[in-house]
Backbone as XML, in Angstrom:
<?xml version="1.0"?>
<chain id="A" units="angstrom">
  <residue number="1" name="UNK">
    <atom name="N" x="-34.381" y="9.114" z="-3.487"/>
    <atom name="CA" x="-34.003" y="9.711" z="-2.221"/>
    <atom name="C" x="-33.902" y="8.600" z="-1.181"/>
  </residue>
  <residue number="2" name="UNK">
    <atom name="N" x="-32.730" y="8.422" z="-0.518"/>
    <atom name="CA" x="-32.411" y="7.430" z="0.559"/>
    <atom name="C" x="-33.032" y="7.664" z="1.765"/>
  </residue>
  <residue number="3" name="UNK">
    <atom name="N" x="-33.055" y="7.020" z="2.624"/>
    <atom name="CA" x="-33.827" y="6.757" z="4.311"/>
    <atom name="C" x="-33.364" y="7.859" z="4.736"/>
  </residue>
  <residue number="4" name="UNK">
    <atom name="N" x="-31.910" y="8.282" z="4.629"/>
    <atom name="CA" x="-31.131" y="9.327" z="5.343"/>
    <atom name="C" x="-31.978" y="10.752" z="4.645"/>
  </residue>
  <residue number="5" name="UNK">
    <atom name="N" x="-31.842" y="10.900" z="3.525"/>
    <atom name="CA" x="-32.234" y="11.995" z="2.758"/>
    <atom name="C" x="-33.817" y="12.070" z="2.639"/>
  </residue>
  <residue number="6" name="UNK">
    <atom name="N" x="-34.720" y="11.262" z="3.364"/>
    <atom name="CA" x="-35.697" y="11.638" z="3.693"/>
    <atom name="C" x="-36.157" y="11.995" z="4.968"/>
  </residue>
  <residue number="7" name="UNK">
    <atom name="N" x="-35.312" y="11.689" z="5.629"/>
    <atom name="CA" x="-35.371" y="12.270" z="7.465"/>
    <atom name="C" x="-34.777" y="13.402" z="7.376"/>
  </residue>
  <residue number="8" name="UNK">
    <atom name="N" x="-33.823" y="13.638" z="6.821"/>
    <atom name="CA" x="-33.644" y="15.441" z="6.274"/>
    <atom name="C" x="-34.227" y="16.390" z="5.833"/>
  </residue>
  <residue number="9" name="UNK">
    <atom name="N" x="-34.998" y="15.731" z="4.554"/>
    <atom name="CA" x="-36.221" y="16.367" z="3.940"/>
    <atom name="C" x="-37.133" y="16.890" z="4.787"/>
  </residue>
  <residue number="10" name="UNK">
    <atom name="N" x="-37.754" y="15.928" z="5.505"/>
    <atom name="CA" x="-38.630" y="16.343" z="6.638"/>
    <atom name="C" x="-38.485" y="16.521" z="7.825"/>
  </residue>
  <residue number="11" name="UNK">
    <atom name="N" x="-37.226" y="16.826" z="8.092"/>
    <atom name="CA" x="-36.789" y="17.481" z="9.219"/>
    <atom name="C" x="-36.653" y="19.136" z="8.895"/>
  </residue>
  <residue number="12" name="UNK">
    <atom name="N" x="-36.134" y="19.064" z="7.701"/>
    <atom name="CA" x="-35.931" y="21.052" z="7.226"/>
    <atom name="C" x="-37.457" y="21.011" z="7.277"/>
  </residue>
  <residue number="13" name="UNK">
    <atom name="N" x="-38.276" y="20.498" z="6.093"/>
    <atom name="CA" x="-39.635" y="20.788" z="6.237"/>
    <atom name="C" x="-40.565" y="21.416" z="7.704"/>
  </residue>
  <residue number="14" name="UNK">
    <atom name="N" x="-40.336" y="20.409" z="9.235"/>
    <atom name="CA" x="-41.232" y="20.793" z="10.279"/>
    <atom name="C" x="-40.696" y="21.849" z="10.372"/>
  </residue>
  <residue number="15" name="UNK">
    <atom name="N" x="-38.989" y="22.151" z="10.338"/>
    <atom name="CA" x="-38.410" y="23.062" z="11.093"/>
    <atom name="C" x="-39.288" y="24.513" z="10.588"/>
  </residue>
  <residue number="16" name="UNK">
    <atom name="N" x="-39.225" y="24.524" z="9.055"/>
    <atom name="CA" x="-39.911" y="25.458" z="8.555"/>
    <atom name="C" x="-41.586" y="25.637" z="8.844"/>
  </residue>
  <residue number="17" name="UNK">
    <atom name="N" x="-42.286" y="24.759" z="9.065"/>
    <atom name="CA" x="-43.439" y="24.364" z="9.334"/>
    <atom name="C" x="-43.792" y="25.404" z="11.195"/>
  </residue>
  <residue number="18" name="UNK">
    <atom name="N" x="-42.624" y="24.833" z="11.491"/>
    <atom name="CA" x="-42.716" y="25.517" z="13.077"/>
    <atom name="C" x="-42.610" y="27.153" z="12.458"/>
  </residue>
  <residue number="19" name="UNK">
    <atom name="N" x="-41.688" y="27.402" z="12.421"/>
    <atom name="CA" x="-41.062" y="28.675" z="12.250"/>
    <atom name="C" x="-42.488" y="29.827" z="11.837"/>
  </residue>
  <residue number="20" name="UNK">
    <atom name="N" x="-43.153" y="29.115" z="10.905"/>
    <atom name="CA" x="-44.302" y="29.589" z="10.019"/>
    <atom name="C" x="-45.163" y="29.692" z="10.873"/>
  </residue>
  <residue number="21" name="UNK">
    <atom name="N" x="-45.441" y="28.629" z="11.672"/>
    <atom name="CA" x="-46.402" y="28.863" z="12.908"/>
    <atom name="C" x="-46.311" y="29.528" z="14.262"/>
  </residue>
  <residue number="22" name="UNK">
    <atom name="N" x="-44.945" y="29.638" z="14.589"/>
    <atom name="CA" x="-44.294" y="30.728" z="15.390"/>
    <atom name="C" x="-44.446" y="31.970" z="15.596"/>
  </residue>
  <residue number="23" name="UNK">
    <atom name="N" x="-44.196" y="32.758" z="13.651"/>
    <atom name="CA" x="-44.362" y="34.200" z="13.618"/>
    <atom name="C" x="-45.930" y="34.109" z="13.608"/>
  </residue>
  <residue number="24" name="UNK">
    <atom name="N" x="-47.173" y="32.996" z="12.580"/>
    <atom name="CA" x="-48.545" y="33.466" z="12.829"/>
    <atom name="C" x="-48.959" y="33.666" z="14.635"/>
  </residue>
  <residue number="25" name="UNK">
    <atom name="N" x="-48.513" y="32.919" z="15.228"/>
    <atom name="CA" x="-48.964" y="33.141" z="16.545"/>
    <atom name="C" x="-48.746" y="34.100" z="17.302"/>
  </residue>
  <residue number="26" name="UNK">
    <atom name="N" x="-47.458" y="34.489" z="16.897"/>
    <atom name="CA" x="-46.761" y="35.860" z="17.803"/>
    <atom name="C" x="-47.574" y="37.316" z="17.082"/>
  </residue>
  <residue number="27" name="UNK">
    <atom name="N" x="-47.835" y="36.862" z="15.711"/>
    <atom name="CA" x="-48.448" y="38.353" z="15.230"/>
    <atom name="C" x="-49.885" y="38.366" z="15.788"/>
  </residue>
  <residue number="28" name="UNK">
    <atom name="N" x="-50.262" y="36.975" z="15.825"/>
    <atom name="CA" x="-51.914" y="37.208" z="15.750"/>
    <atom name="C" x="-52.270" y="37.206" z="17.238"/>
  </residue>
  <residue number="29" name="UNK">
    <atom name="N" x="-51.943" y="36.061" z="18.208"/>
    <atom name="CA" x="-51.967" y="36.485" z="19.328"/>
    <atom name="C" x="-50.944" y="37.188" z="20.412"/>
  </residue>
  <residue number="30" name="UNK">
    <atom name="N" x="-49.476" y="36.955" z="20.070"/>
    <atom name="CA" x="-48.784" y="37.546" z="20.562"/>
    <atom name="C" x="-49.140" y="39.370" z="20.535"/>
  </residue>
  <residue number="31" name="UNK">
    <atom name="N" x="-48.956" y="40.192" z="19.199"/>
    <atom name="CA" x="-49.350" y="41.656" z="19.038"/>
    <atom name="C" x="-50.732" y="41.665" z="18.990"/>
  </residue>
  <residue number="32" name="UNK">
    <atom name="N" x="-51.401" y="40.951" z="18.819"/>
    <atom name="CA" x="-52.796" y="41.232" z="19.316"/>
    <atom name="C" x="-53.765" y="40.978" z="20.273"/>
  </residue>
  <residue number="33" name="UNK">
    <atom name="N" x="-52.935" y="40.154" z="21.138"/>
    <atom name="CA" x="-53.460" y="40.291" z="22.245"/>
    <atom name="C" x="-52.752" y="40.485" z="23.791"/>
  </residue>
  <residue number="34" name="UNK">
    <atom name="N" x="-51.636" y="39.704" z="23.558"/>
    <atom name="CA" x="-51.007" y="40.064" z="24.824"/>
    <atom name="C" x="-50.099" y="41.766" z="24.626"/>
  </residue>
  <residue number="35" name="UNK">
    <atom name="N" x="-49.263" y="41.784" z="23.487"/>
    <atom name="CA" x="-48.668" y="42.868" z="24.016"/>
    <atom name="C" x="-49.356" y="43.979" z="23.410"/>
  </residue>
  <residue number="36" name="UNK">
    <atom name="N" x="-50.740" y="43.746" z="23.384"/>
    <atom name="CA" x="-51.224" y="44.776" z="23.192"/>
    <atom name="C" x="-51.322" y="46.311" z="23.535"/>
  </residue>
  <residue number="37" name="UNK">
    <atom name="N" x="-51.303" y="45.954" z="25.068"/>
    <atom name="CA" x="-51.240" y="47.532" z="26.095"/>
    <atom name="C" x="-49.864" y="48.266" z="25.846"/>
  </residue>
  <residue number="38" name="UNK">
    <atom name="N" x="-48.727" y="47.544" z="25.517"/>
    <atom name="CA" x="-47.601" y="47.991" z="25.543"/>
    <atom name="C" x="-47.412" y="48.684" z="23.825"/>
  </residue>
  <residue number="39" name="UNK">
    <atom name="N" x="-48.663" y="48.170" z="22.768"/>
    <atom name="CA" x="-48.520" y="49.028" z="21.424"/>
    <atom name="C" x="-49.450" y="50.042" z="21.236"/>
  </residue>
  <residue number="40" name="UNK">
    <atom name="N" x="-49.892" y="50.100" z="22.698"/>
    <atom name="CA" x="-51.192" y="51.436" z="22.356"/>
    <atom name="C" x="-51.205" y="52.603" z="22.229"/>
  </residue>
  <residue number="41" name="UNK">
    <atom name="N" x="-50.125" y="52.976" z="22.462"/>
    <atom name="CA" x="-49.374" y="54.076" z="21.338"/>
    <atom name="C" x="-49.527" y="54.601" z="20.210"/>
  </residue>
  <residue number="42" name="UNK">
    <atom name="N" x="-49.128" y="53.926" z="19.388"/>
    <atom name="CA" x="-48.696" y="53.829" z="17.843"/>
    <atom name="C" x="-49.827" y="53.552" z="17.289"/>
  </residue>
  <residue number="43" name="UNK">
    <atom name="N" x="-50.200" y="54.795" z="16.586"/>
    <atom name="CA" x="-51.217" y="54.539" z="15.939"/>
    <atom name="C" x="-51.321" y="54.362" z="14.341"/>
  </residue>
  <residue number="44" name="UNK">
    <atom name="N" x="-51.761" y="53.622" z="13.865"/>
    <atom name="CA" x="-52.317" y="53.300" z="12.374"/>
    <atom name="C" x="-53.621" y="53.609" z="11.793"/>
  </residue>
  <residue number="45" name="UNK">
    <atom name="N" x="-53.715" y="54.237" z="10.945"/>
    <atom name="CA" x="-54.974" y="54.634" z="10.630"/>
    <atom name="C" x="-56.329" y="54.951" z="12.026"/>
  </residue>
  <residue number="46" name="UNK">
    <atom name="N" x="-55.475" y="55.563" z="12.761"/>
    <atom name="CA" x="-56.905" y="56.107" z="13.835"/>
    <atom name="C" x="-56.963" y="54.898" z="14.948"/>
  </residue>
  <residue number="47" name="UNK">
    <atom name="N" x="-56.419" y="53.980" z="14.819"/>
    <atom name="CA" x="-56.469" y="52.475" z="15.725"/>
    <atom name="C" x="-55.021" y="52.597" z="16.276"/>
  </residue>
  <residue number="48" name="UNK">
    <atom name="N" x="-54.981" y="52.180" z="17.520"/>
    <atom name="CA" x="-53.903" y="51.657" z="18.134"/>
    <atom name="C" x="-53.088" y="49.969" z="17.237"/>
  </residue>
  <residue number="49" name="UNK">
    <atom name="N" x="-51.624" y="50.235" z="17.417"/>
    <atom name="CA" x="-51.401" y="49.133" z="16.735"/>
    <atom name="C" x="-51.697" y="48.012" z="17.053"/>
  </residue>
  <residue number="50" name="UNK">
    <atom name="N" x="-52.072" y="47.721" z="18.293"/>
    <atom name="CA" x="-52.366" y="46.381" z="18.913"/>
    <atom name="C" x="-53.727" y="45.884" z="18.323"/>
  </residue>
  <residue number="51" name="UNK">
    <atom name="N" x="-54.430" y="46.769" z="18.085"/>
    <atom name="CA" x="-55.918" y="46.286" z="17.714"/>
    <atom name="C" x="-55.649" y="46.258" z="16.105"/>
  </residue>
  <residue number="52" name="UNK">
    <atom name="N" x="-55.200" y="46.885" z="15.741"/>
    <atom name="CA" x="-54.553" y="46.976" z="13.771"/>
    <atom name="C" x="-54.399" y="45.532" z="13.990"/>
  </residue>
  <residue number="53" name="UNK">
    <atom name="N" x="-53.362" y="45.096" z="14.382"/>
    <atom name="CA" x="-52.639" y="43.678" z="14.166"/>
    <atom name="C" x="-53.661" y="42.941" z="14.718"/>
  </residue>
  <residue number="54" name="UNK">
    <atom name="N" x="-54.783" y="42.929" z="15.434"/>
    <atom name="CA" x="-55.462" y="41.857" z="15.591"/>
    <atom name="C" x="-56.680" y="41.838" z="14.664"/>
  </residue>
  <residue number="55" name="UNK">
    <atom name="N" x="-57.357" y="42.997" z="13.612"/>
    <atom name="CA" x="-57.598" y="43.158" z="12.819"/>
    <atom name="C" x="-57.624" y="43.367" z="10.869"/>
  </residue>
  <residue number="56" name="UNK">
    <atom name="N" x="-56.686" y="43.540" z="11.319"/>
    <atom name="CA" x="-56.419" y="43.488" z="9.876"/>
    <atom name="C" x="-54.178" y="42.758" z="9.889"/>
  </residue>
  <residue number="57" name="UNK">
    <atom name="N" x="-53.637" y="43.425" z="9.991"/>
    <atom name="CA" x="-52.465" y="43.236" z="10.075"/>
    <atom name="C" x="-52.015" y="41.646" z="9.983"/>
  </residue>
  <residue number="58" name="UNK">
    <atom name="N" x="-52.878" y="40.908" z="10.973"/>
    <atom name="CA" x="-52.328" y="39.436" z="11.078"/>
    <atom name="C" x="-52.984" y="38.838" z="9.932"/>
  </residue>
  <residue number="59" name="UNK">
    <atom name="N" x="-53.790" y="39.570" z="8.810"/>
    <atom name="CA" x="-54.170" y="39.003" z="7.901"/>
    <atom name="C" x="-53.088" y="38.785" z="6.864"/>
  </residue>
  <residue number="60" name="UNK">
    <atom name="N" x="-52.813" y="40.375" z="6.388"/>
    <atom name="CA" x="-51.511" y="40.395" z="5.591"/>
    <atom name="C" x="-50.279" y="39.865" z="6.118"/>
  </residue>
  <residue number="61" name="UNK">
    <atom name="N" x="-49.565" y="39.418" z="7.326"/>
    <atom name="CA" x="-48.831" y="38.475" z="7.940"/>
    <atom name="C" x="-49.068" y="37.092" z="7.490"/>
  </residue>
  <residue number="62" name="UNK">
    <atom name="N" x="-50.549" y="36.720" z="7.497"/>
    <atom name="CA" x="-51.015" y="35.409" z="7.538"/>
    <atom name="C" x="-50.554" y="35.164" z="5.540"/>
  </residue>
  <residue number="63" name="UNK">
    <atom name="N" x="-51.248" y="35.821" z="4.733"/>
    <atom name="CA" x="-50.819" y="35.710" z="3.200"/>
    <atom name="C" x="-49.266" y="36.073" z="2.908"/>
  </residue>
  <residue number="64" name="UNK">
    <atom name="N" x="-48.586" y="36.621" z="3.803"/>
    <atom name="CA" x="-47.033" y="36.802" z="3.499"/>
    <atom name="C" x="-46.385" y="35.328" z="4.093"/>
  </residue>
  <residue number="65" name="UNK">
    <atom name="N" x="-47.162" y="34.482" z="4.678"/>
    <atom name="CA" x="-46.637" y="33.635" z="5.433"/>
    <atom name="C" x="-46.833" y="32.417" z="4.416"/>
  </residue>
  <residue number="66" name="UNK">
    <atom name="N" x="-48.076" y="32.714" z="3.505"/>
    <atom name="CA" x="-48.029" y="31.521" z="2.414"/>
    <atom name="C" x="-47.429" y="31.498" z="1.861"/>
  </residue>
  <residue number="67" name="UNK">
    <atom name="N" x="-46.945" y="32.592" z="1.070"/>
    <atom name="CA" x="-46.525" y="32.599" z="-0.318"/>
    <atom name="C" x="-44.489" y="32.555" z="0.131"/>
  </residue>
  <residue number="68" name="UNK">
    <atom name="N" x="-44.610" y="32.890" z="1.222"/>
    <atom name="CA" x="-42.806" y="32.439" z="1.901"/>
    <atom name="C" x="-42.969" y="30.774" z="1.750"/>
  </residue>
  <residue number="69" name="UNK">
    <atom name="N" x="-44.205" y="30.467" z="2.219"/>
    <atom name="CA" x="-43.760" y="29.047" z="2.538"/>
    <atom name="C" x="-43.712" y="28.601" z="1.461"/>
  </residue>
  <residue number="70" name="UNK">
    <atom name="N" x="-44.326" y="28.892" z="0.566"/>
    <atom name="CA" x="-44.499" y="28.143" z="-0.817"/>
    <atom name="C" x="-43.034" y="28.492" z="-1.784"/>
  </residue>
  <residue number="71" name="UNK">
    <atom name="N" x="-42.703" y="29.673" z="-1.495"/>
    <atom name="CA" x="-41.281" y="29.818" z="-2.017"/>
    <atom name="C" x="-40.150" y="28.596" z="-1.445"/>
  </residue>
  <residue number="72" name="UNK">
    <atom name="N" x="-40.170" y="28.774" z="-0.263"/>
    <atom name="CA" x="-39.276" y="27.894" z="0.894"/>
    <atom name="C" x="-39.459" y="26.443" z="0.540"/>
  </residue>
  <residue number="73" name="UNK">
    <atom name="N" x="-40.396" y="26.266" z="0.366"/>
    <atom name="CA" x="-40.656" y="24.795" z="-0.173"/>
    <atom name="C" x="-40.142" y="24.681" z="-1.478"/>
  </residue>
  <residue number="74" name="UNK">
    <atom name="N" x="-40.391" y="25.357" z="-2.389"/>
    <atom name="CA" x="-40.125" y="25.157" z="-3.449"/>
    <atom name="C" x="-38.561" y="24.523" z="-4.308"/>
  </residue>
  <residue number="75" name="UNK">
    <atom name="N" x="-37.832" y="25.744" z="-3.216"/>
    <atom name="CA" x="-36.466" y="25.548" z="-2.553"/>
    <atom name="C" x="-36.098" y="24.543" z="-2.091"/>
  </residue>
  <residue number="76" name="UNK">
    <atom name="N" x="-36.520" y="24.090" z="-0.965"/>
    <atom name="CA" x="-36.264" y="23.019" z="-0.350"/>
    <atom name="C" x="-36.342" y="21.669" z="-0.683"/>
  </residue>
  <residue number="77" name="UNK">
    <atom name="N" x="-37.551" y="21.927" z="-1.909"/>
    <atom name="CA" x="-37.363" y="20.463" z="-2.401"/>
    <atom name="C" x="-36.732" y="20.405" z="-3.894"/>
  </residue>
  <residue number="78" name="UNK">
    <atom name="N" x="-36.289" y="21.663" z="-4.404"/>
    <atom name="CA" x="-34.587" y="21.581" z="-5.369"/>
    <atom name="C" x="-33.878" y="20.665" z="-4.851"/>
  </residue>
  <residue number="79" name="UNK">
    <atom name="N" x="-33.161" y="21.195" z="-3.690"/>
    <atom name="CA" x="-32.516" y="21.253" z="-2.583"/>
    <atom name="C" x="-32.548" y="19.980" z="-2.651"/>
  </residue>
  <residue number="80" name="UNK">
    <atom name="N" x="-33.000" y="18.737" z="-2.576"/>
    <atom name="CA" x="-33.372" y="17.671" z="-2.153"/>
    <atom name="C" x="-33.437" y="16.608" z="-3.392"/>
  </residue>
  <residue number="81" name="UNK">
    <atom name="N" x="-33.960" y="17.424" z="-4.355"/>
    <atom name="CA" x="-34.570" y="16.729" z="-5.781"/>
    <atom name="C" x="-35.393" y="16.076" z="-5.832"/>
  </residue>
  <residue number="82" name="UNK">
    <atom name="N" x="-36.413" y="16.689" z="-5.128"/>
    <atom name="CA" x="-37.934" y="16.149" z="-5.222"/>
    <atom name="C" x="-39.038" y="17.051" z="-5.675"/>
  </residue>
  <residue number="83" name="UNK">
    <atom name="N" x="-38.183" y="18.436" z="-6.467"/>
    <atom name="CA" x="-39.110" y="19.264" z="-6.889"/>
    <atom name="C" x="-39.673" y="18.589" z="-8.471"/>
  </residue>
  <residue number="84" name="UNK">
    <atom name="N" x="-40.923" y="19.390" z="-9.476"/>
    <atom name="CA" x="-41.727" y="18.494" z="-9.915"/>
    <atom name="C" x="-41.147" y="19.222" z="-11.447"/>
  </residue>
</chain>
């Protein structure tokens, strides 16, 4: 892999890296804490959704967020030809 094709590599990589850390933040503190008042509505199992997602919800977000990345990567470094 050349100079060029490794500043690519790890340029898709942060991009994805951000992205991953984007949605954990928006689920975990974004719906669970700020727009909370505005999901107190909607209820899930007896809980308002705002408190769901800061309880349990951003968990299963958080393990859907590995196993994407680990796909995405996996991909990405086909993609590249640095997979193993």
């Amino acid at each position: 892999m050349g100079t060029k094709d490794n500043s690519a590599y790890w340029s898709a990589n942060k991009r994805l890296i951000f992205f991953c850390l984007a949605v954990w933040a928006f689920v975990s503190f974004g719906m669970g804490i700020l727009f909370r008042p505005f999901l107190k509505d909607i209820s899930i199992g007896g809980a308002d959704l705002g408190f769901w997602m800061a309880q349990q919800g951003s968990i299963y977000v958080f393990l859907f967020i590995i196993f994407f990345y680990a796909f995405a990567m996996n991909r990405l470094d086909r993609k590249f030809g640095v997979n193993e």
